[in-house]
mmCIF file as gemmi writes it, N, C-alpha and C atoms, coordinates in Angstrom:
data_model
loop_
_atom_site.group_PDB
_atom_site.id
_atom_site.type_symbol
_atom_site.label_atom_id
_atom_site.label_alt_id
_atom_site.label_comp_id
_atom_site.label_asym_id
_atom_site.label_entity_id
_atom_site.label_seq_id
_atom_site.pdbx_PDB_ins_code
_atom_site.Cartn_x
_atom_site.Cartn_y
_atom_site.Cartn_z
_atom_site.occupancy
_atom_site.B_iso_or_equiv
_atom_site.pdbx_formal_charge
_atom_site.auth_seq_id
_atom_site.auth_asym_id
_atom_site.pdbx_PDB_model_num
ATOM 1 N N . UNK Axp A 1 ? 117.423 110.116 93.03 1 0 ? 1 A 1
ATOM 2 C CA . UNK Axp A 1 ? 117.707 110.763 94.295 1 0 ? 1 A 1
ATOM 3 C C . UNK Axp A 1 ? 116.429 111.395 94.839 1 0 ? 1 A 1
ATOM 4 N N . UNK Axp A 2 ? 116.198 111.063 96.181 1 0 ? 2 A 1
ATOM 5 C CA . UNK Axp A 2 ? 115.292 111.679 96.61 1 0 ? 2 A 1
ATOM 6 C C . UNK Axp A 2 ? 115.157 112.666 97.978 1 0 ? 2 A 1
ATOM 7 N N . UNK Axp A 3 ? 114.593 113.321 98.734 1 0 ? 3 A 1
ATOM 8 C CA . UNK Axp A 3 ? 115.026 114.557 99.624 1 0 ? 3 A 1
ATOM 9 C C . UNK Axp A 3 ? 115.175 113.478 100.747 1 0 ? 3 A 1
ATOM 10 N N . UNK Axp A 4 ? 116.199 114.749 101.722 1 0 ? 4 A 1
ATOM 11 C CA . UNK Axp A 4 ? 116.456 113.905 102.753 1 0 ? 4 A 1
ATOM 12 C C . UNK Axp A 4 ? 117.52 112.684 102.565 1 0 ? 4 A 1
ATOM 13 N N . UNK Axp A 5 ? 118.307 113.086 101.312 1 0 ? 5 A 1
ATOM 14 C CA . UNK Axp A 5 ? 119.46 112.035 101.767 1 0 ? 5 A 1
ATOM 15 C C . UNK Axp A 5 ? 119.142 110.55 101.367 1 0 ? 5 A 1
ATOM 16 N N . UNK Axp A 6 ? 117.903 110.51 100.609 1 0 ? 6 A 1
ATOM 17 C CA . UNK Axp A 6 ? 117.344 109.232 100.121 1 0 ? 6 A 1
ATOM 18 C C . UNK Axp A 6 ? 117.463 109.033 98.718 1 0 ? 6 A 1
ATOM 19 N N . UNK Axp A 7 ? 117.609 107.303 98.734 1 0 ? 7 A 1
ATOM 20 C CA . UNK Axp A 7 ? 117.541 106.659 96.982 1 0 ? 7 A 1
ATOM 21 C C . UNK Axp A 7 ? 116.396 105.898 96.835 1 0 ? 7 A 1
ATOM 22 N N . UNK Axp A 8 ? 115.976 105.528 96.073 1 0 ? 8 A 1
ATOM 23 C CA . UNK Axp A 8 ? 115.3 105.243 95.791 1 0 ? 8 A 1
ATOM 24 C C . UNK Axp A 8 ? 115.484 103.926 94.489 1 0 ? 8 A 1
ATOM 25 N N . UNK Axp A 9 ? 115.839 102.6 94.162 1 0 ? 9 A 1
ATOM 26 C CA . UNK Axp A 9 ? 116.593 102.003 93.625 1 0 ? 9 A 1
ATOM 27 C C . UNK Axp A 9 ? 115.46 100.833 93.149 1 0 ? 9 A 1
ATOM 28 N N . UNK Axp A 10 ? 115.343 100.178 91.907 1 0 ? 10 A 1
ATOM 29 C CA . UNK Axp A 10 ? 114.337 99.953 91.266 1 0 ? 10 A 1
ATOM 30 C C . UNK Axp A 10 ? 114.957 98.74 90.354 1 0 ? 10 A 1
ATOM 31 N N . UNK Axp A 11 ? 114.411 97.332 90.626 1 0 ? 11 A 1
ATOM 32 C CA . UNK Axp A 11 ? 115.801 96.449 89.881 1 0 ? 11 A 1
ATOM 33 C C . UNK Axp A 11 ? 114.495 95.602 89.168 1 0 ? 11 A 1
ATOM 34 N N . UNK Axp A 12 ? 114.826 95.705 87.755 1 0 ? 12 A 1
ATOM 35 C CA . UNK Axp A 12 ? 113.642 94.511 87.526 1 0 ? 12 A 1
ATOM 36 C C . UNK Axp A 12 ? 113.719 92.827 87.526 1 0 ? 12 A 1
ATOM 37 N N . UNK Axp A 13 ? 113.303 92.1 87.923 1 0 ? 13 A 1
ATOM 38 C CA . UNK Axp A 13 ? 113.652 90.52 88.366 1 0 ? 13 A 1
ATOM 39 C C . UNK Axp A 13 ? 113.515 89.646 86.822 1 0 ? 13 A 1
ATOM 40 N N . UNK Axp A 14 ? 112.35 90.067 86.146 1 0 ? 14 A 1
ATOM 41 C CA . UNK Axp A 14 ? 111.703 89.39 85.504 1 0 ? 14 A 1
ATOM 42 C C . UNK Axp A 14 ? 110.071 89.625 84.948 1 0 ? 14 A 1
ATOM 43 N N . UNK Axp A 15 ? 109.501 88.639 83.741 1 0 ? 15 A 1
ATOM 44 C CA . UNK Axp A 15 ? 108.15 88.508 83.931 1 0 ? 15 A 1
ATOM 45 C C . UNK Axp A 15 ? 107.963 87.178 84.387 1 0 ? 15 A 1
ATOM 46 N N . UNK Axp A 16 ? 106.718 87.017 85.078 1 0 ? 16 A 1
ATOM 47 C CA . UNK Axp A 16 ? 106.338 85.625 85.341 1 0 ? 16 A 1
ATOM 48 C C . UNK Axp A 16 ? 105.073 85.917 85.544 1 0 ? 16 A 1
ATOM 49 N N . UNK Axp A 17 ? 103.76 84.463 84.666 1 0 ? 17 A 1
ATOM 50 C CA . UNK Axp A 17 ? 102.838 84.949 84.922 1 0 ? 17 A 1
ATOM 51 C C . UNK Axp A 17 ? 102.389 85.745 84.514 1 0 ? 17 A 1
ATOM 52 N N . UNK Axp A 18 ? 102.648 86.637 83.121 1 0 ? 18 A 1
ATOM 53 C CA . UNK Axp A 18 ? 102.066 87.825 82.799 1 0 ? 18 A 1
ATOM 54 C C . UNK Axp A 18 ? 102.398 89.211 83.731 1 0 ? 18 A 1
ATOM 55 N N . UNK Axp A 19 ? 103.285 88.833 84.593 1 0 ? 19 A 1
ATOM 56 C CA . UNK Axp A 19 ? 103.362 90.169 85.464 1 0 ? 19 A 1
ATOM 57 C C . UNK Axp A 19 ? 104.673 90.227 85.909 1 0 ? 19 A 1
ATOM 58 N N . UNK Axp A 20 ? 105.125 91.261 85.586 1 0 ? 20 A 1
ATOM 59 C CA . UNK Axp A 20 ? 106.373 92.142 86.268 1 0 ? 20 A 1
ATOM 60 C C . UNK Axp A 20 ? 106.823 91.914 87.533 1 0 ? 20 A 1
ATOM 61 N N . UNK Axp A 21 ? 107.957 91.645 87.564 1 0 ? 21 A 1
ATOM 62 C CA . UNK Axp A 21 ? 108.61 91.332 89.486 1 0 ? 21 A 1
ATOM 63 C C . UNK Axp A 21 ? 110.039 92.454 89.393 1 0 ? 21 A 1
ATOM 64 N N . UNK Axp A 22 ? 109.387 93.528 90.538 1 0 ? 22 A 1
ATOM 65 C CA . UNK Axp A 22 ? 110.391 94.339 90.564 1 0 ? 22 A 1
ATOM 66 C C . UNK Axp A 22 ? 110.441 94.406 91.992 1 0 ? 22 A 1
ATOM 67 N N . UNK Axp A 23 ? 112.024 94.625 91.914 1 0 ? 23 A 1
ATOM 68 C CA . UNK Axp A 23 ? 112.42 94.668 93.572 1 0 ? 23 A 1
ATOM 69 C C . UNK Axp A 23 ? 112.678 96.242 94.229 1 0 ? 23 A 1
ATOM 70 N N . UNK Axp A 24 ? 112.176 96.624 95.465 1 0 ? 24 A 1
ATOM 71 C CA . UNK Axp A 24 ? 112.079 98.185 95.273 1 0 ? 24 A 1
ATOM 72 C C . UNK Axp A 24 ? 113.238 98.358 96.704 1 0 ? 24 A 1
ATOM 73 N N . UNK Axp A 25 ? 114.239 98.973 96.8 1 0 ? 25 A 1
ATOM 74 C CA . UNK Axp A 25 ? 114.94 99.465 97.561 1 0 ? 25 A 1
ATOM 75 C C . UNK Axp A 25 ? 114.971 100.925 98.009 1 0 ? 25 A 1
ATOM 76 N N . UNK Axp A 26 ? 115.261 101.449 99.036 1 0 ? 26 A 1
ATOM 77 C CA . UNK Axp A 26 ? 115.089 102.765 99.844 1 0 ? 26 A 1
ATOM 78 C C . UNK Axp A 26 ? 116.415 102.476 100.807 1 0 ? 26 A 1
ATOM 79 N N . UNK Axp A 27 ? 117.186 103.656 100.63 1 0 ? 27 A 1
ATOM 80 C CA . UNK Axp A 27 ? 118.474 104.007 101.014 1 0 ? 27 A 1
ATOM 81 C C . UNK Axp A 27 ? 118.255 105.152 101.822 1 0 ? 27 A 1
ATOM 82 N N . UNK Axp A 28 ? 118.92 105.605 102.499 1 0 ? 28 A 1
ATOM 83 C CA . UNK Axp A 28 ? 119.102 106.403 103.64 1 0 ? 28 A 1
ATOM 84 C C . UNK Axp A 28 ? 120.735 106.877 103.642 1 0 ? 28 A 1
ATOM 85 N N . UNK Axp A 29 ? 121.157 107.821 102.74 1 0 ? 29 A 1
ATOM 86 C CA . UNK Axp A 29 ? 122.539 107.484 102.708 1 0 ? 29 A 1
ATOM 87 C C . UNK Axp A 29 ? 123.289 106.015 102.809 1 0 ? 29 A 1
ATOM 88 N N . UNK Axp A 30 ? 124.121 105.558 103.18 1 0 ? 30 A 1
ATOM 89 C CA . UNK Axp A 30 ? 124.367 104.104 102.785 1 0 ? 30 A 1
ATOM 90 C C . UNK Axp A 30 ? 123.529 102.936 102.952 1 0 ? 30 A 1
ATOM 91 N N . UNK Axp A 31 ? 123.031 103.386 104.25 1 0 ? 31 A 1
ATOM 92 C CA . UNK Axp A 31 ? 121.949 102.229 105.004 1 0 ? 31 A 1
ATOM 93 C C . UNK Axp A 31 ? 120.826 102.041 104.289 1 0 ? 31 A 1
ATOM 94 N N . UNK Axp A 32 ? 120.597 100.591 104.012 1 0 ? 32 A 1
ATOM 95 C CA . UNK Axp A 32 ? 119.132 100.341 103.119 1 0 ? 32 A 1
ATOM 96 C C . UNK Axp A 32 ? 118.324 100.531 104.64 1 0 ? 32 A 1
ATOM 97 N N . UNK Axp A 33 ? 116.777 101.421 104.217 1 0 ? 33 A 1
ATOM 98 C CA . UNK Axp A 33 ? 115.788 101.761 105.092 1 0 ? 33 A 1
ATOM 99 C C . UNK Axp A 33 ? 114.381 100.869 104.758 1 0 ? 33 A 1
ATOM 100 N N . UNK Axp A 34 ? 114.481 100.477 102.965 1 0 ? 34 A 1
ATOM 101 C CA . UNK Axp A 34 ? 112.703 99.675 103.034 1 0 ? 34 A 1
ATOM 102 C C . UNK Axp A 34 ? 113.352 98.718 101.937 1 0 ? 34 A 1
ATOM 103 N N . UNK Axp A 35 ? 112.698 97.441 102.218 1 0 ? 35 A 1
ATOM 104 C CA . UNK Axp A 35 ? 112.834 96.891 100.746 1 0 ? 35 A 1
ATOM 105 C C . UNK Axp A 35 ? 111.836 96.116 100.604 1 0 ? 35 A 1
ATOM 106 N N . UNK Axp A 36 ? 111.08 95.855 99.234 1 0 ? 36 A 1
ATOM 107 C CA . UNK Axp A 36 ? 110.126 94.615 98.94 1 0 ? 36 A 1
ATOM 108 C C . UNK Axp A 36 ? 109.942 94.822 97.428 1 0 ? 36 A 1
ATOM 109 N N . UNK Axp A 37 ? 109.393 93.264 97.342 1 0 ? 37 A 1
ATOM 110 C CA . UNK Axp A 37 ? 109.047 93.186 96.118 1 0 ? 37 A 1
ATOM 111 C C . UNK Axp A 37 ? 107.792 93.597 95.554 1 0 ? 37 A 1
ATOM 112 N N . UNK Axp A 38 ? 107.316 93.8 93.917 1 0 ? 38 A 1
ATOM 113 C CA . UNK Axp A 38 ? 106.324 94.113 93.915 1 0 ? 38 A 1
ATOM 114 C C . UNK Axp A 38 ? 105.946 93.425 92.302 1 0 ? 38 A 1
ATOM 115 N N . UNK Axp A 39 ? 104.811 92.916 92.437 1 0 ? 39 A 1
ATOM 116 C CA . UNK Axp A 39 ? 104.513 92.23 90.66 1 0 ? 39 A 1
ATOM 117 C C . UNK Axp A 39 ? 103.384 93.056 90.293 1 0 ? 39 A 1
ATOM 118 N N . UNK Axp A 40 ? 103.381 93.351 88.689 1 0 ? 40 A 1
ATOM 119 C CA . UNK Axp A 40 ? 102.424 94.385 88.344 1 0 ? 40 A 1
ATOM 120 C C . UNK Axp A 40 ? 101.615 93.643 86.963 1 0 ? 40 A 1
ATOM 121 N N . UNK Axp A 41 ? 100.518 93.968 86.387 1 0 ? 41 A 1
ATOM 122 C CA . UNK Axp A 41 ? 100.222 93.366 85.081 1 0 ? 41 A 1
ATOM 123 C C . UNK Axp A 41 ? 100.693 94.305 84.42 1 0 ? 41 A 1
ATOM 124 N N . UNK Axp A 42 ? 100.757 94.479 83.277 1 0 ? 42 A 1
ATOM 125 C CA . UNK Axp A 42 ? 100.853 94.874 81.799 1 0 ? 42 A 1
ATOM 126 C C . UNK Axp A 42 ? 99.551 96.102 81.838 1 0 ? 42 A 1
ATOM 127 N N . UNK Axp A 43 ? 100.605 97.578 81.86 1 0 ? 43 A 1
ATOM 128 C CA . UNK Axp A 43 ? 99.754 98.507 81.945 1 0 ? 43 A 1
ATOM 129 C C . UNK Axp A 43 ? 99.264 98.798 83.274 1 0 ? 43 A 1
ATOM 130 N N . UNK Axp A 44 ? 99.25 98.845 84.521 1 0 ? 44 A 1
ATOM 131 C CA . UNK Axp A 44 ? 99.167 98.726 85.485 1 0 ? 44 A 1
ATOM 132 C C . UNK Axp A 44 ? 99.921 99.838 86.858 1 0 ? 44 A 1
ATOM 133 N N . UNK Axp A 45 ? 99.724 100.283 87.539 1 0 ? 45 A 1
ATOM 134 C CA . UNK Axp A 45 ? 100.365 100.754 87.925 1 0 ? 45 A 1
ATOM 135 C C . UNK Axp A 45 ? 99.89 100.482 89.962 1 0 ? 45 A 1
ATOM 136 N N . UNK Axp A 46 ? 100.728 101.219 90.768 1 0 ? 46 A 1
ATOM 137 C CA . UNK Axp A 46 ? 100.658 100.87 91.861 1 0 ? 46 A 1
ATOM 138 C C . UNK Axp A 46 ? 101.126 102.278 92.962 1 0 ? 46 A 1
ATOM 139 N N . UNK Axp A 47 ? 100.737 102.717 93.808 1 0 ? 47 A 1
ATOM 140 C CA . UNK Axp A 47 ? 101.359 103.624 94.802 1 0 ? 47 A 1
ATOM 141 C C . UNK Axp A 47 ? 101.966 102.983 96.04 1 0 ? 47 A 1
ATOM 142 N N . UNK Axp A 48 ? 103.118 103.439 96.225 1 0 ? 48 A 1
ATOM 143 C CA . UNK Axp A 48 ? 103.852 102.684 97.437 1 0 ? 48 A 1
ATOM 144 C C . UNK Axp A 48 ? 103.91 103.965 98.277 1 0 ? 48 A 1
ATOM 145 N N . UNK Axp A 49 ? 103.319 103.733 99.64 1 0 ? 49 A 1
ATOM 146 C CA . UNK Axp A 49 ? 104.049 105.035 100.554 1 0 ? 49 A 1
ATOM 147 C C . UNK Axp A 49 ? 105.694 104.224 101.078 1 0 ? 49 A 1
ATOM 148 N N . UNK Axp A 50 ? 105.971 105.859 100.994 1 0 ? 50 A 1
ATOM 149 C CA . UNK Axp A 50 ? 107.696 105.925 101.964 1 0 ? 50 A 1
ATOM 150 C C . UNK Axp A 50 ? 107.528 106.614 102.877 1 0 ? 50 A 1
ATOM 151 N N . UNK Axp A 51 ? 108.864 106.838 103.142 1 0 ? 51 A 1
ATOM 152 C CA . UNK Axp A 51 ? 108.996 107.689 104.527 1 0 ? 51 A 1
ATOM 153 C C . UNK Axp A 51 ? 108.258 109.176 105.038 1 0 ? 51 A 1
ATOM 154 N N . UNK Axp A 52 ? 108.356 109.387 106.006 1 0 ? 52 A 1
ATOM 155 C CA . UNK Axp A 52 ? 107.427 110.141 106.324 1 0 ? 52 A 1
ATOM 156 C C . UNK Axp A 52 ? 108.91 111.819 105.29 1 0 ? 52 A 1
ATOM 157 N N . UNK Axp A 53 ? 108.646 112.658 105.689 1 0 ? 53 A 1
ATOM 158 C CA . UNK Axp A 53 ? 109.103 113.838 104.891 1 0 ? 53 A 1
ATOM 159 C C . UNK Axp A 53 ? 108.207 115.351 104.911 1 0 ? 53 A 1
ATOM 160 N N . UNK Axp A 54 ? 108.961 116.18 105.644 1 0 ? 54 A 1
ATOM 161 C CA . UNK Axp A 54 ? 108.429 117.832 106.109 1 0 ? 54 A 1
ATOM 162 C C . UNK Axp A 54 ? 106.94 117.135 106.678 1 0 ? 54 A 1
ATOM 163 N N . UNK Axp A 55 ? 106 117.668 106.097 1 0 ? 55 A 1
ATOM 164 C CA . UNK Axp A 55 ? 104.223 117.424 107.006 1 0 ? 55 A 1
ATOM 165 C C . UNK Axp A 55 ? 104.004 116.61 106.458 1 0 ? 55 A 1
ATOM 166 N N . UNK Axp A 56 ? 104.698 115.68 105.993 1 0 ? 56 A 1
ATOM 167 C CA . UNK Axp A 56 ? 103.642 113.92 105.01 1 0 ? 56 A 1
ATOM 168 C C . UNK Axp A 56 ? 104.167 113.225 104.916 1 0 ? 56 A 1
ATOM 169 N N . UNK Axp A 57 ? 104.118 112.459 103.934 1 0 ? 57 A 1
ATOM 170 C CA . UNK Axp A 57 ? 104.959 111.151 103.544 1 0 ? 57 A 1
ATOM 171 C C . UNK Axp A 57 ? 105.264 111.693 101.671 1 0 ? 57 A 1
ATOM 172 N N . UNK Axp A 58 ? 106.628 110.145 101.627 1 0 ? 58 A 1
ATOM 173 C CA . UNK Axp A 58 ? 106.586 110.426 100.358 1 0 ? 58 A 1
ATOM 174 C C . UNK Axp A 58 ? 105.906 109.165 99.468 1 0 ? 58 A 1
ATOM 175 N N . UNK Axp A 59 ? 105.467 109.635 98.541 1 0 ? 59 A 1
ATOM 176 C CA . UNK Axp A 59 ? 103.956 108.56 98.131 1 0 ? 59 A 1
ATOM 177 C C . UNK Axp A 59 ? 105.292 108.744 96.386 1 0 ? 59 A 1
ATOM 178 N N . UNK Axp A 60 ? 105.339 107.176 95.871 1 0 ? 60 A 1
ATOM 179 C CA . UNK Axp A 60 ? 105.861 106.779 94.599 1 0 ? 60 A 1
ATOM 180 C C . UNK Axp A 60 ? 104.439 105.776 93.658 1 0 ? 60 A 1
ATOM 181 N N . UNK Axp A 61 ? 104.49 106.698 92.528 1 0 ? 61 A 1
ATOM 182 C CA . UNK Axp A 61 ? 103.422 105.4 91.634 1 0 ? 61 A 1
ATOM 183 C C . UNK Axp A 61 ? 104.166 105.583 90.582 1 0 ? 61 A 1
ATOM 184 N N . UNK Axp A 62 ? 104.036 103.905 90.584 1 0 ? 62 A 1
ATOM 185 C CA . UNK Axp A 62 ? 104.789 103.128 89.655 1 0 ? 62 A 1
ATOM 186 C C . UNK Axp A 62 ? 103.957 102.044 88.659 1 0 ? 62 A 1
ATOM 187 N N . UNK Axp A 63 ? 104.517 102.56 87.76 1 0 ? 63 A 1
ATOM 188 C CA . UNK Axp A 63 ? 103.25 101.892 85.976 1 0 ? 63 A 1
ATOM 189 C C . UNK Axp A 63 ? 104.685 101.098 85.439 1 0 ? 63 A 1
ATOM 190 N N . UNK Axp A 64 ? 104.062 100.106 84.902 1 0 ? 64 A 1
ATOM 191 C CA . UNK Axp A 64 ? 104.138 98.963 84.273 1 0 ? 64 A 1
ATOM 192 C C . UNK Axp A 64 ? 103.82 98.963 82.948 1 0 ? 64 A 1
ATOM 193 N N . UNK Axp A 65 ? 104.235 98.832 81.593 1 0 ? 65 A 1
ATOM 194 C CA . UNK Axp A 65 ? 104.538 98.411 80.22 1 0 ? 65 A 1
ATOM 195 C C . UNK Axp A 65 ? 105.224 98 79.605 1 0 ? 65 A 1
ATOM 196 N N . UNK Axp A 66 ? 105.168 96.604 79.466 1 0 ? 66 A 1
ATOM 197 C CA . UNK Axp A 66 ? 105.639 95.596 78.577 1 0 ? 66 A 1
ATOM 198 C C . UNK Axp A 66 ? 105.386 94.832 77.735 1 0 ? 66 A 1
């Protein structure tokens, strides 16, 4: 759960390639607001910005180990 009535939802697909395929969803109370995929290596990590929130945005980093 995240502020503002937001989810934040995280599904893993698979490996392929040595790298992670995760699918990233953003909810808005029922309504999906962002979605995409994202592949990572082994150990790895990544920052996704979201929605904006009070004076900024909300910034997610996401690491990878498998």
């Amino acid at each position: 759960t995240l502020p503002g009535n937001r989810r934040l939802q995280i599904t893993y697909q698979g490996v392929d390639n040595q790298r992670v395929e995760l699918l990233l969803k953003m909810f808005k109370n029922s309504s999906s607001v962002f979605e995409t995929n994202i592949r990572l290596n082994n150990r790895s990590s990544i920052i996704v910005g979201g929605p904006r929130y009070e004076k900024g945005y909300l910034l997610f980093n996401l690491y990878s180990a498998f």
